[in-house]
N, C-alpha and C positions, 0 to 999 in steps of 0.2 A: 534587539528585536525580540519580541515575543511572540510566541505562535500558540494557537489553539488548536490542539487535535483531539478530535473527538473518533476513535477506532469504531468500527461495526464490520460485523463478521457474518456474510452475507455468503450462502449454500447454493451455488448456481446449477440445472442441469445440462448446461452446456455452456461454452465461451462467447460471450454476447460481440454483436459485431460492433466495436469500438468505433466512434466520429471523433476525432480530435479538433479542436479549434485554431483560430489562429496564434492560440497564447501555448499551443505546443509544438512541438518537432517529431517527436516520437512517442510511445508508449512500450513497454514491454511487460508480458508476464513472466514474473518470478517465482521460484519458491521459496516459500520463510526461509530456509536457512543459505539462501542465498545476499539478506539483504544487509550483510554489512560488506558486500561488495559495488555502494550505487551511497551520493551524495543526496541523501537525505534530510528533511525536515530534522531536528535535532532528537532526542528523546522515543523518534517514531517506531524505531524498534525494540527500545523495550514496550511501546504499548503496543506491540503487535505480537509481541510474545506473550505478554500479560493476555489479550485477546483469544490468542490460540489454546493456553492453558485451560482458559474456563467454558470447553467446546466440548 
């Protein structure tokens, strides 16, 4: 399978209230150095580390 991820790094001033659909269960906020603890998209955090670098 191949996935396309396209990372954007977006400055919020506050935590927006979240609607999830029926194609999810949950959502949670994380911090970056939390995310090699969650089954992720393959490659997703090196480009979220890559992301974070150039901020």
């Amino acid at each position: 399978m191949t996935w396309l991820v396209a990372p954007v790094l977006v400055k919020l001033k506050r935590k927006p209230d979240v609607k999830i659909d029926y194609e999810h269960t949950e959502f949670k906020w994380i911090k970056p150095n939390e995310i090699d603890n969650y089954d992720i998209v393959p490659g997703a955090d090196k480009d979220l580390r890559l992301v974070l670098e150039l901020q």
